[in-house]
VOPAGU-2260 file (C-alpha; in pm, 1 decimal, decimal comma):
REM VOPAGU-2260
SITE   aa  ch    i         X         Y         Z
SITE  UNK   A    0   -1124,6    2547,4    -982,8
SITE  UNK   A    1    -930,1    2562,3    -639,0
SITE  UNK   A    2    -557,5    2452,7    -637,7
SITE  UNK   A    3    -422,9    2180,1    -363,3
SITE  UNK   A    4    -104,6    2175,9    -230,5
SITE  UNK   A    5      -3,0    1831,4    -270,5
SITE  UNK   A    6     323,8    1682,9     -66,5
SITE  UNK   A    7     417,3    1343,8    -189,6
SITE  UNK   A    8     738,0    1223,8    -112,0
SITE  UNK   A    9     729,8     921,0    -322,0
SITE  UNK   A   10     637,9     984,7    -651,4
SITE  UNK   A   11     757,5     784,1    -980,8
SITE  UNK   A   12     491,4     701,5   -1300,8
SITE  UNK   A   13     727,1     409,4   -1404,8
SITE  UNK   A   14     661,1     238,4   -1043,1
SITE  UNK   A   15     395,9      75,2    -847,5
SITE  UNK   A   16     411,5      68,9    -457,1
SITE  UNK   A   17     429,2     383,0    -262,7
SITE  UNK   A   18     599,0     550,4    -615,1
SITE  UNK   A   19     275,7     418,3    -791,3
SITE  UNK   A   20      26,2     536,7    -530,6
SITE  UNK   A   21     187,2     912,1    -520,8
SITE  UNK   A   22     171,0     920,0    -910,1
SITE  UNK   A   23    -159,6     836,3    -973,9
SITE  UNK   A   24    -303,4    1032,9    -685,8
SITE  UNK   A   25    -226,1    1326,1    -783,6
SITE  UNK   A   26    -328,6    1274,3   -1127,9
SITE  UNK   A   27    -665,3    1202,6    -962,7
SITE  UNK   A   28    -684,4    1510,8    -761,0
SITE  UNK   A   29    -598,2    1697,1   -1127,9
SITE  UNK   A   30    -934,4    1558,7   -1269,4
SITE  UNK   A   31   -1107,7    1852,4   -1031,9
SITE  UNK   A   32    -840,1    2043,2    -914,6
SITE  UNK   A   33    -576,2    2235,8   -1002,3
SITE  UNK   A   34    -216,1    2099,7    -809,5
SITE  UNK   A   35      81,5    2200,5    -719,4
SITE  UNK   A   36     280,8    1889,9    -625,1
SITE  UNK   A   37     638,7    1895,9    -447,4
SITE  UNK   A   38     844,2    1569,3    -452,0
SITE  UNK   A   39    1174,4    1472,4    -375,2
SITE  UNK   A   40    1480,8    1550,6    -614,1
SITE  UNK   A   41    1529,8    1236,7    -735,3
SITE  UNK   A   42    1201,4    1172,9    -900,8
SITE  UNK   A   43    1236,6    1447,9   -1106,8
SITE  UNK   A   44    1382,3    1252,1   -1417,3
SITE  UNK   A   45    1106,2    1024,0   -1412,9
SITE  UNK   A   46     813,0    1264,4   -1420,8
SITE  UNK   A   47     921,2    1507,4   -1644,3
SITE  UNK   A   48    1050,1    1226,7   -1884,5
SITE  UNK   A   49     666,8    1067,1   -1837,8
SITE  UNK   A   50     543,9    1420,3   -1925,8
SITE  UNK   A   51     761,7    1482,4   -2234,0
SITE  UNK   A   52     594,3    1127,9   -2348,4
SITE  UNK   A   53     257,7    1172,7   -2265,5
SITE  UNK   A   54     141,6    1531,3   -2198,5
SITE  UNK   A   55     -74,1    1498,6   -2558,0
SITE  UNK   A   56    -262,2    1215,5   -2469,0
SITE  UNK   A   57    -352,6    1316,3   -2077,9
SITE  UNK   A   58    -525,8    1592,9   -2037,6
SITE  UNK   A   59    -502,5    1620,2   -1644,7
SITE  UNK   A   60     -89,5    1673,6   -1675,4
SITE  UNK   A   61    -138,5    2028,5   -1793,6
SITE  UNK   A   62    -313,4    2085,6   -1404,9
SITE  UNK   A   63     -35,9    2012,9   -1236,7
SITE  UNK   A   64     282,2    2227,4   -1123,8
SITE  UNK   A   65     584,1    1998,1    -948,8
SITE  UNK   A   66     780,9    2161,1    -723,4
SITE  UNK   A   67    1111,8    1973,7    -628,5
SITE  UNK   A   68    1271,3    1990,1    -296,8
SITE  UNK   A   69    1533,7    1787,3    -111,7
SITE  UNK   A   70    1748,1    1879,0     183,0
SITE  UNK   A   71    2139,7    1967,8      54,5
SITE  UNK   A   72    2276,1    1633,5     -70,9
SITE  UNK   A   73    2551,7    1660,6     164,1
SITE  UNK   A   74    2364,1    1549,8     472,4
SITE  UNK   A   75    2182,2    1250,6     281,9
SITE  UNK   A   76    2463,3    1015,3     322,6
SITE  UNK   A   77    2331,2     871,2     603,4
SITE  UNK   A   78    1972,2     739,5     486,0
SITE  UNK   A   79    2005,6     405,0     487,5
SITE  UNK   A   80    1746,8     126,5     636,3
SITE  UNK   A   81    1368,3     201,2     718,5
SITE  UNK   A   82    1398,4     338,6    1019,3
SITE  UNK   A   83    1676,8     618,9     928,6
SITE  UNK   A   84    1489,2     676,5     570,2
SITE  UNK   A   85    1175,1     742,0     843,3
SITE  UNK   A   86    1428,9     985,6     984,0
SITE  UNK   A   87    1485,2    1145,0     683,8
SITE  UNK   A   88    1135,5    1187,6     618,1
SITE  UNK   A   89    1053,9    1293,7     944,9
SITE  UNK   A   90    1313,3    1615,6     847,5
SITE  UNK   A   91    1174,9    1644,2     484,5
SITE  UNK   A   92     877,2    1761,9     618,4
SITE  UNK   A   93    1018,7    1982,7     876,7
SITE  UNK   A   94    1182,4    2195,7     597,4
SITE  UNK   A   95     851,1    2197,0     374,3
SITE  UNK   A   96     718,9    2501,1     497,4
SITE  UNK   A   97    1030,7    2752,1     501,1
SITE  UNK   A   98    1079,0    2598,0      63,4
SITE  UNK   A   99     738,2    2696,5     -16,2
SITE  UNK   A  100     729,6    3009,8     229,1
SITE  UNK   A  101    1028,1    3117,4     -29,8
SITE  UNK   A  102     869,0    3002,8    -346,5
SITE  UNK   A  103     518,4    3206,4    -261,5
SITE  UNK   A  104     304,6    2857,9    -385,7
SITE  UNK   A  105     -36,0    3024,8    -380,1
SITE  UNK   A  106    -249,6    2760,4    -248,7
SITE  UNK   A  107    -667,2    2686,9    -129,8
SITE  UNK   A  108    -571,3    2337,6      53,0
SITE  UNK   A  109    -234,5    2161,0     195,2
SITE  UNK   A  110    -250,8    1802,3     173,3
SITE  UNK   A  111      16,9    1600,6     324,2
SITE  UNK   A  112      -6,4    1279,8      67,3
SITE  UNK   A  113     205,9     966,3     101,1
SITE  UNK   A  114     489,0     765,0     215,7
SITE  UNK   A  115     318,1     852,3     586,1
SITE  UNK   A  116     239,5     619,6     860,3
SITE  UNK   A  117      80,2     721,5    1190,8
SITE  UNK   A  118     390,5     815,2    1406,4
SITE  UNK   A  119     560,4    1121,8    1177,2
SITE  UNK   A  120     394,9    1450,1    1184,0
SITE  UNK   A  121     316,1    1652,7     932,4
SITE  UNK   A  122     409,5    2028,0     959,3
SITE  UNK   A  123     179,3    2172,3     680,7
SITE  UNK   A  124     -35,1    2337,5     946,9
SITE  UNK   A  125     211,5    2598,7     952,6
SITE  UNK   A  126     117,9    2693,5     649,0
SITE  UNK   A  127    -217,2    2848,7     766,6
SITE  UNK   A  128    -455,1    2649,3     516,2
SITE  UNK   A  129    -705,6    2390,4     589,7
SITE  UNK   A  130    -527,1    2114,2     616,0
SITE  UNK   A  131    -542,8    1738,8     497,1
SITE  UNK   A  132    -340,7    1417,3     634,1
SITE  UNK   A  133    -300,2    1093,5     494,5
SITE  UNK   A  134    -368,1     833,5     388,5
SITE  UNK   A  135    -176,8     743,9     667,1
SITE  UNK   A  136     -96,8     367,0     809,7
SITE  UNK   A  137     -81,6     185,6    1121,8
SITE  UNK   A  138      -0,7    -248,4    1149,1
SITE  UNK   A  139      32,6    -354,3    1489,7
SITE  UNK   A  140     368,5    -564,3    1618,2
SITE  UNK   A  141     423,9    -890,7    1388,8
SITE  UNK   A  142     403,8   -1206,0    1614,8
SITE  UNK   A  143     687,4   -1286,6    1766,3
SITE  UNK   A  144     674,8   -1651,7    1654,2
SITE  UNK   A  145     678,0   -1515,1    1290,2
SITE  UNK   A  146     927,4   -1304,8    1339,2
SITE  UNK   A  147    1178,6   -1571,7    1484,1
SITE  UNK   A  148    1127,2   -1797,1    1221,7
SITE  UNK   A  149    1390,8   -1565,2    1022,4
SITE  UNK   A  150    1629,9   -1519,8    1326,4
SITE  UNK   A  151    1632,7   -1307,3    1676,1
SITE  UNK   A  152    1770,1   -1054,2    1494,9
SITE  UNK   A  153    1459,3    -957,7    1316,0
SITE  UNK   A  154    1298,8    -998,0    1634,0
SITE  UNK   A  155    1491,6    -728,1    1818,8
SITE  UNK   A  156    1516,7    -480,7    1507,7
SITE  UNK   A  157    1122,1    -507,8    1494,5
SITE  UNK   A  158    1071,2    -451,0    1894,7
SITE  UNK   A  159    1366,2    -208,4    1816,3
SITE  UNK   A  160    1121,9      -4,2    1553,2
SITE  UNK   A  161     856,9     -35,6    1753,2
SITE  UNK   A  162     983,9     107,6    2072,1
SITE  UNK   A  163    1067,0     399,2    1855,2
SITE  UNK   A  164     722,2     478,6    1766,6
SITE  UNK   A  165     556,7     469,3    2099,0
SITE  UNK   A  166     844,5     733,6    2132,0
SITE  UNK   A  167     690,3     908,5    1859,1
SITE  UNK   A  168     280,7     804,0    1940,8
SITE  UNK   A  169     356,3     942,7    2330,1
SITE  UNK   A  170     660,9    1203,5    2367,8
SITE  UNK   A  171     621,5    1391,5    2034,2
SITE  UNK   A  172     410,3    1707,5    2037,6
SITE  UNK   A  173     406,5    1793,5    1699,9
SITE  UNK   A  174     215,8    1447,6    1649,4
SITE  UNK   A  175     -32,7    1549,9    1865,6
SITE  UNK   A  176     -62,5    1950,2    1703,4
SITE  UNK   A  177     -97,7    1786,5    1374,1
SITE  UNK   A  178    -380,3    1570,4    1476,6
SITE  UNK   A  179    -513,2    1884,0    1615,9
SITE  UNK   A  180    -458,3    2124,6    1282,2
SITE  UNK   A  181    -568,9    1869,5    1074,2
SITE  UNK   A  182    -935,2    1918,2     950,1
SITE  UNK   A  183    -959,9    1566,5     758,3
SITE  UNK   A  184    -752,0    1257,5     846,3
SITE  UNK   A  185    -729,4     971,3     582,4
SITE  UNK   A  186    -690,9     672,2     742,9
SITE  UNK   A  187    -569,2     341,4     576,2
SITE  UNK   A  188    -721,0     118,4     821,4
SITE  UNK   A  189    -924,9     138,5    1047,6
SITE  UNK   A  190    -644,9      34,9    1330,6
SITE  UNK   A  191    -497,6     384,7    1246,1
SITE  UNK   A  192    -802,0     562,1    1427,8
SITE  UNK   A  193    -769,1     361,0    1713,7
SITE  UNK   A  194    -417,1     429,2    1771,5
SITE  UNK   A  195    -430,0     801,8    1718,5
SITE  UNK   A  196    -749,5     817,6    1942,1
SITE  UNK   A  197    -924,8     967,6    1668,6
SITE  UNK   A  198   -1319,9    1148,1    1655,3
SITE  UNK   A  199   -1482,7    1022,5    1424,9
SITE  UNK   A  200   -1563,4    1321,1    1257,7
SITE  UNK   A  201   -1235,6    1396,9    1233,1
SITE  UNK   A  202   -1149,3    1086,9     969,2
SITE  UNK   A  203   -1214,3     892,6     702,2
SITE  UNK   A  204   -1100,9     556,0     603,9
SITE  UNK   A  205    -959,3     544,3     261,1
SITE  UNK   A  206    -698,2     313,3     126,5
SITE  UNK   A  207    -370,3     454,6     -36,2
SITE  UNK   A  208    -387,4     160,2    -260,3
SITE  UNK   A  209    -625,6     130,4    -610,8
SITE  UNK   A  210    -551,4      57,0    -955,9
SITE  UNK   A  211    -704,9     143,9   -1307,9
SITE  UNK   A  212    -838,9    -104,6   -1520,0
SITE  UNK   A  213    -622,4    -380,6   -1611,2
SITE  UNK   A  214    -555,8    -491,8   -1958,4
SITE  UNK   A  215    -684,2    -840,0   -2009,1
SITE  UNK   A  216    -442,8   -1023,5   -2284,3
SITE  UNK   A  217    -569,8   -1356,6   -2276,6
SITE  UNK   A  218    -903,7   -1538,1   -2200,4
SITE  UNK   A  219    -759,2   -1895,0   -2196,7
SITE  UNK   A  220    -827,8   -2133,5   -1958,8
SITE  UNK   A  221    -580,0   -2184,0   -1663,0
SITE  UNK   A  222    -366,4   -2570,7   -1706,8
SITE  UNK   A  223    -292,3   -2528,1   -1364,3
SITE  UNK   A  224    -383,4   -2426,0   -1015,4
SITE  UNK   A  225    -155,1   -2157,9    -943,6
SITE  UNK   A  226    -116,0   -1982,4    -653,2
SITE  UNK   A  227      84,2   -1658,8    -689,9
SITE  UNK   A  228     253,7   -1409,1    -460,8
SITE  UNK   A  229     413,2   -1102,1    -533,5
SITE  UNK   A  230     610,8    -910,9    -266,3
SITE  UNK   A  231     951,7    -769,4    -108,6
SITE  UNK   A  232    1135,3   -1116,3      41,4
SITE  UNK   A  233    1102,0    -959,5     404,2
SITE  UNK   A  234     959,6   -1058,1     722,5
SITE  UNK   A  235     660,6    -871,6     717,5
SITE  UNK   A  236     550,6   -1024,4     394,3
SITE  UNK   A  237     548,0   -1363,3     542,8
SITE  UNK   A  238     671,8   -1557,7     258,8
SITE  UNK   A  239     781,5   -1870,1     442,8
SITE  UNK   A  240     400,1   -1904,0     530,2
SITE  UNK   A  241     305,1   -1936,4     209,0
SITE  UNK   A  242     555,8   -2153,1     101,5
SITE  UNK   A  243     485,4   -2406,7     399,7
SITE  UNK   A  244      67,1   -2348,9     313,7
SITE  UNK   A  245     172,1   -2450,1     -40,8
SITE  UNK   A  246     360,6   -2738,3      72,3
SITE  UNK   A  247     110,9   -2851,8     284,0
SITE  UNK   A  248    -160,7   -2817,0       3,5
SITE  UNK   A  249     -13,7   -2980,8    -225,3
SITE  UNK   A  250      72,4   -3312,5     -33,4
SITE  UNK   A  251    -268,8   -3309,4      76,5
SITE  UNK   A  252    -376,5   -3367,5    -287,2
SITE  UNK   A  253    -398,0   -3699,7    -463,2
SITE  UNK   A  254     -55,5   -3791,4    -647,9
SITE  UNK   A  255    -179,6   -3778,4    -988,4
SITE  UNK   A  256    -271,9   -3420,0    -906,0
SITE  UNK   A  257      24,9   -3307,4    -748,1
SITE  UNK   A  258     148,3   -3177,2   -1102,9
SITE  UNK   A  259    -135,6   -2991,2   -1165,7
SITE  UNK   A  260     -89,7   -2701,4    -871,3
SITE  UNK   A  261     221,0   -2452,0    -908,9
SITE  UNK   A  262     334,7   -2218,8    -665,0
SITE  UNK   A  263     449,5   -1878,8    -832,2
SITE  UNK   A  264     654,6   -1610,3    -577,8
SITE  UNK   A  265     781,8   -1300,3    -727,0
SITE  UNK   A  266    1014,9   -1072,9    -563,6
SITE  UNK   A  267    1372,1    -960,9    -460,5
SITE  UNK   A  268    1442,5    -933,8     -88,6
SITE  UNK   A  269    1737,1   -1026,8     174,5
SITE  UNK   A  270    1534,2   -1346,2     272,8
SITE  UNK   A  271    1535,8   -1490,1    -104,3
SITE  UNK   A  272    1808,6   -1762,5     -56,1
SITE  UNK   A  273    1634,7   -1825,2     283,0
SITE  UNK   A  274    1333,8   -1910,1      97,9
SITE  UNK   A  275    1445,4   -2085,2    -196,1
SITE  UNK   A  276    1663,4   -2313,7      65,4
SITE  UNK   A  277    1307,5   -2386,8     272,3
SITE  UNK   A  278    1132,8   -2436,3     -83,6
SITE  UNK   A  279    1376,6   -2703,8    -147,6
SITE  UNK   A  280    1335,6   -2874,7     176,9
SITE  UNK   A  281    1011,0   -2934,0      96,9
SITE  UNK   A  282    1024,8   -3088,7    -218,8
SITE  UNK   A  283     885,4   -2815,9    -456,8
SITE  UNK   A  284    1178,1   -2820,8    -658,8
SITE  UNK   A  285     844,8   -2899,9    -965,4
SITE  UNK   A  286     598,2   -2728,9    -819,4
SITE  UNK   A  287     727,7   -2336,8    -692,8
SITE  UNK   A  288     866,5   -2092,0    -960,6
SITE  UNK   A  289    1121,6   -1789,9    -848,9
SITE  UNK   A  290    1085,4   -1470,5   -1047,5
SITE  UNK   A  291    1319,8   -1211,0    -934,4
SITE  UNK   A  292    1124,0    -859,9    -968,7
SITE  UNK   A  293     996,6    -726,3   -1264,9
SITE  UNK   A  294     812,1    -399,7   -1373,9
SITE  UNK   A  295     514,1    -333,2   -1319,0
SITE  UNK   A  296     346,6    -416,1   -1663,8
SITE  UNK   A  297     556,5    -780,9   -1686,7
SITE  UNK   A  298     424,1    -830,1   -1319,6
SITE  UNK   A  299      42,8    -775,7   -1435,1
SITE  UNK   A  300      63,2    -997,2   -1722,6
SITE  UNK   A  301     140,4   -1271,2   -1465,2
SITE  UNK   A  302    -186,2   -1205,0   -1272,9
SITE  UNK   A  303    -371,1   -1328,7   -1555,2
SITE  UNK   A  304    -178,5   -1699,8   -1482,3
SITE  UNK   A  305    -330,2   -1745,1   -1051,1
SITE  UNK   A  306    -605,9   -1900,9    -958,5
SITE  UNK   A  307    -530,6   -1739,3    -616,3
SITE  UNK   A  308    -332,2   -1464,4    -476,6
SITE  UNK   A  309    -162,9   -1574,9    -139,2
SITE  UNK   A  310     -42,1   -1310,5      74,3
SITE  UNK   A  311      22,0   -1343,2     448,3
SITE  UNK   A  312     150,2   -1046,3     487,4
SITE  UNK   A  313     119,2    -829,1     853,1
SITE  UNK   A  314     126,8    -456,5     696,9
SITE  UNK   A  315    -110,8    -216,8     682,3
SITE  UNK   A  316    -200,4    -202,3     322,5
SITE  UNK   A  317     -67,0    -350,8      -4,5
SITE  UNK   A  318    -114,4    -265,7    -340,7
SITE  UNK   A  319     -92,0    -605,7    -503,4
SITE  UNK   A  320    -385,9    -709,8    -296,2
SITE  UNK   A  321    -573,1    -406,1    -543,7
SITE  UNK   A  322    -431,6    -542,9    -844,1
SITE  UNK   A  323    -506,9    -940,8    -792,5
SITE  UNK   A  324    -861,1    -813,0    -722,1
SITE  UNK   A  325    -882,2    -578,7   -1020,6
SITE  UNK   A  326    -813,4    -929,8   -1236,6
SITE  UNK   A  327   -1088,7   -1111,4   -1031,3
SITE  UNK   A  328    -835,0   -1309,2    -869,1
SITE  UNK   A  329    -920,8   -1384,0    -524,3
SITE  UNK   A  330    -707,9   -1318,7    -244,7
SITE  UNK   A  331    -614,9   -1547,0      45,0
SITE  UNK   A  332    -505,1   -1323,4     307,8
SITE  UNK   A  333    -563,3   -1276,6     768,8
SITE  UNK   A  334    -841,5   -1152,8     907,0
SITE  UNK   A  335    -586,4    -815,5     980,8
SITE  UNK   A  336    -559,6    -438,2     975,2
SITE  UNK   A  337    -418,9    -428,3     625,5
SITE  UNK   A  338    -489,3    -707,7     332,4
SITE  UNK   A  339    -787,6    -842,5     568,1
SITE  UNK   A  340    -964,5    -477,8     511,7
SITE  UNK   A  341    -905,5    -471,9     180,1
SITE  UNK   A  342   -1028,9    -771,5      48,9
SITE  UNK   A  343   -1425,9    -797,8      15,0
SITE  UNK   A  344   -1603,0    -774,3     361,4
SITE  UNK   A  345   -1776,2   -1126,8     301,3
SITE  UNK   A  346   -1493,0   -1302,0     151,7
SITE  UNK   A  347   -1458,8   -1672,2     310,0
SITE  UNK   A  348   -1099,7   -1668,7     241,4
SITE  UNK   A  349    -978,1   -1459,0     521,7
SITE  UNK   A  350    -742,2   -1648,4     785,6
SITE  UNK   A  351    -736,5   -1606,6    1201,9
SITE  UNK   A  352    -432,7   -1499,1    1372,0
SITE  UNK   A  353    -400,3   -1739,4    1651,4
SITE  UNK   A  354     -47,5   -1947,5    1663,9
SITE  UNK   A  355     167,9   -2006,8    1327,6
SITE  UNK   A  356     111,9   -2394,6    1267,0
SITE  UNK   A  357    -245,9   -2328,2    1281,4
SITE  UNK   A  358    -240,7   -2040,2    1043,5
SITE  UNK   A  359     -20,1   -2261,7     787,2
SITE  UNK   A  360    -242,6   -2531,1     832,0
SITE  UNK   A  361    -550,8   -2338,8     769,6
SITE  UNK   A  362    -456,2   -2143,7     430,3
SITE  UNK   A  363    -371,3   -2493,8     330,7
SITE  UNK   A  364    -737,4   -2638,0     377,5
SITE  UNK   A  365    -872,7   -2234,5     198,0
SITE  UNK   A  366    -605,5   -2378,3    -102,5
SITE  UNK   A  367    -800,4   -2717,1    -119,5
SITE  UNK   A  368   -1126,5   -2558,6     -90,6
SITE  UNK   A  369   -1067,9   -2331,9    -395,7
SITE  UNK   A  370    -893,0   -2605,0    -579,5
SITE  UNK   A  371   -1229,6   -2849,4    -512,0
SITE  UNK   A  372   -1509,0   -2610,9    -580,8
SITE  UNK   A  373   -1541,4   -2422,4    -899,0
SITE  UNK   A  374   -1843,5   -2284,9    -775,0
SITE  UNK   A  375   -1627,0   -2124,5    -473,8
SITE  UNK   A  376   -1370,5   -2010,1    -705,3
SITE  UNK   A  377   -1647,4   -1857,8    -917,7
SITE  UNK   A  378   -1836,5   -1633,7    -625,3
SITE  UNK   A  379   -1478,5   -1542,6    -507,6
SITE  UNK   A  380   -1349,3   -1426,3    -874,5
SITE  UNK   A  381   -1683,5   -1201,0    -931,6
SITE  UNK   A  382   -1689,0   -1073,4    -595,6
SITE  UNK   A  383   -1295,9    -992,7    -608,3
SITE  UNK   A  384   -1386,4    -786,8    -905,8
SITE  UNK   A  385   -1672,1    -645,4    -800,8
SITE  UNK   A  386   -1485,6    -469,6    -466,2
SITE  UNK   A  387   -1221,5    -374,3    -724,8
SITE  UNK   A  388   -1475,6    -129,3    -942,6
SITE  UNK   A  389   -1683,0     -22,2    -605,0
SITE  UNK   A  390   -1393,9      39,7    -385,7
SITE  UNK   A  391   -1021,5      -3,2    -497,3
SITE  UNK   A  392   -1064,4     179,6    -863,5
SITE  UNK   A  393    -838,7     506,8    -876,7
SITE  UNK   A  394   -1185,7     698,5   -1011,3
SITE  UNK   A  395   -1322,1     613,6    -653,1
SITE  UNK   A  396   -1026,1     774,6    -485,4
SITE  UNK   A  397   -1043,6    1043,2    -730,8
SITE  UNK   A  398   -1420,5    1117,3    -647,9
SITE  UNK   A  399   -1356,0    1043,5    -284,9
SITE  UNK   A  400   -1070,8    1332,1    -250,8
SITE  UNK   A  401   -1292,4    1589,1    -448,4
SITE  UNK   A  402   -1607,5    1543,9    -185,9
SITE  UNK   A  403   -1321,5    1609,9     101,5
SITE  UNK   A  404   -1196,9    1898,3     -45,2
SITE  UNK   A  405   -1546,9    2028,7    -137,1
SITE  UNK   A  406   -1604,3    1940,3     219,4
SITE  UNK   A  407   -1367,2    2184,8     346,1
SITE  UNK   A  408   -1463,2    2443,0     125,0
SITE  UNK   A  409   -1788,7    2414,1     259,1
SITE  UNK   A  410   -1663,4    2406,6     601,8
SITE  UNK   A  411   -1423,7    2723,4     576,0
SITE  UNK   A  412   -1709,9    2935,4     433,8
SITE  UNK   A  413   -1958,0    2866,8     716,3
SITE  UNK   A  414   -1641,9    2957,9     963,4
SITE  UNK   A  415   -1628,2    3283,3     739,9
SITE  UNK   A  416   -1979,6    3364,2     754,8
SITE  UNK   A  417   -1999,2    3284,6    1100,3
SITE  UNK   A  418   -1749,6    3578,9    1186,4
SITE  UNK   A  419   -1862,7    3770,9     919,2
């Protein structure tokens, strides 16, 4: 067996999101592999708490080596926000290859893991090993009229941020000498290889997000429609679409049917009061349910409740899109970079970009189309879990990061030969 380096700066078995993604992925690369994984400080407690609990029952743990690393906790004090916690990360990796210079990690492949998007290099090159990047992400700028529906001040922050990057993207040469060094890119999305001007040798596209199995509870029949959403209460989620779809959707029913479709939106977030104030507004005091946010395991239990999973959101990925499918609930998402690509390729219930009234107005007339055809509902649900066990299932990324790695191998022995 050959050992990867794995970096993963987010990394928590407790947690699903980024935290989730960097657990489970390199629990996947243990199946084949042997790993050495370095994480941040602070997720230390976590994972060796996890391991204490569960090293008898998973066999894979006793492959894997954590290595924690953090810069001196004296000049942390300052990462706050996304954009400084980018910063942050941007130095994180800077100092990765002097810590495992001094520890002497014996290694066969570096692989810079998660928390990465497309404008902040890696700097495992250095390191002299073949080197792997990604997944990495990419979404393009959020519309401007969604963005000002929450206030100009989102607006500028965002145009703010993205300024920044092209900063990054243009001015930043160790961008460009880790596209270079890198022998495989993982790409998200497929936005992320047009932006980075990519060969397309040089990448694959590979979601960060999958999930295992999920544990079905109950078979029971759903009393109601229920539409469901599960995100941070941010702009880029695009909560106050959904609400408004809702709204829409369910005036457009019949009044003796009005009580029969429920709106469920879980999640904690600055724009929460916004949102329950615009929920209000529109008369859903009956019909919309608030659930502040819960772990993980409480949060798939309420999966099992939708009939749909909403989710308007403009990033480049999302993990709850994997889980919704992974209970054969469909998702109702835009035609985008992120959810859009995730979803099933022939879904019907992707949405155009093309002005905000027009978008609310059509996930309202997907709603009644799901909500009026069982038959619909039925080809969505078994193709939602179909995609899930072919393409979002964490034994597909698994399998899909050993054939890389054997790929390199492969490659790094004909180089040897070929000098030889």
């Amino acid at each position: 067996m050959k050992t990867i380096l794995i970096t993963a700066y987010a990394v928590n078995p407790y947690k699903g999101s980024e935290d989730g993604m960097g657990w489970n992925g390199i629990l996947q690369v243990a199946r084949h592999n042997h790993v050495i994984a370095v994480t941040r400080k602070n997720n230390r407690p976590d994972i060796e708490k996890y391991i204490k609990e569960n090293e008898c029952c998973i066999k894979d743990l006793n492959s894997i080596s954590f290595l924690y690393y953090d810069w001196p906790k004296w000049t942390r004090w300052w990462k706050k926000g996304p954009l400084l916690s980018m910063i942050y990360f941007y130095m994180w990796q800077l100092g990765m290859p002097l810590f495992l210079w001094r520890k002497k990690a014996k290694f066969d492949v570096a692989h810079n893991f998660n928390f990465h998007n497309d404008w902040s290099p890696s700097f495992l090159w250095l390191l002299s090993k073949p080197f792997v990047w990604g997944p990495i992400g990419h979404h393009p700028k959020i519309p401007k009229e969604h963005l000002l529906k929450y206030g100009k001040s989102y607006y500028l922050k965002d145009r703010i941020l993205w300024v920044v990057k092209n900063i990054f993207w243009h001015l930043d040469p160790f961008l460009w000498i880790t596209k270079k060094k890198a022998i495989k890119i993982l790409c998200m999305n497929s936005s992320v290889a047009q932006k980075l001007k990519l060969n397309e040798f040089k990448y694959e596209i590979i979601p960060s997000v999958a999930v295992e199995n999920p544990v079905i509870l109950s078979s029971e029949h759903k009393n109601k429609f229920t539409v469901m959403m599960a995100a941070r209460m941010v702009p880029l989620k695009g909560f106050d679409v959904t609400i408004k779809a809702f709204s829409a959707f369910k005036n457009s029913l019949p009044v003796e049917d009005q009580e029969k479709v429920n709106l469920l939106l879980i999640g904690s977030g600055p724009q929460k009061e916004k949102l329950m104030k615009l929920s209000d507004m529109l008369d859903l005091k009956d019909n919309c349910t608030f659930i502040s946010w819960i772990n993980r395991d409480a949060l798939l239990k309420l999966y099992q409740k939708a009939s749909v999973f909403l989710f308007p959101s403009h990033e480049g990925a999302g993990m709850v899109v994997a889980e919704a499918l992974s209970f054969g609930v469909p998702v109702l998402c835009y035609d985008n970079y992120g959810p859009g690509e995730l979803v099933p390729l022939s879904s019907s219930l992707k949405v155009t970009m093309n002005g905000y009234d027009s978008e609310v107005d059509a996930y309202r007339t997907k709603l009644l189309e799901l909500y009026y055809s069982s038959s619909l509902m039925n080809s969505e649900s078994k193709m939602a879990k179909e995609h899930f066990n072919n393409w979002l299932h964490w034994n597909v990324r698994g399998n899909q990061y050993k054939n890389i790695y054997q790929d390199l191998f492969t490659y790094e022995q004909n180089i040897s030969h070929s000098f030889a």
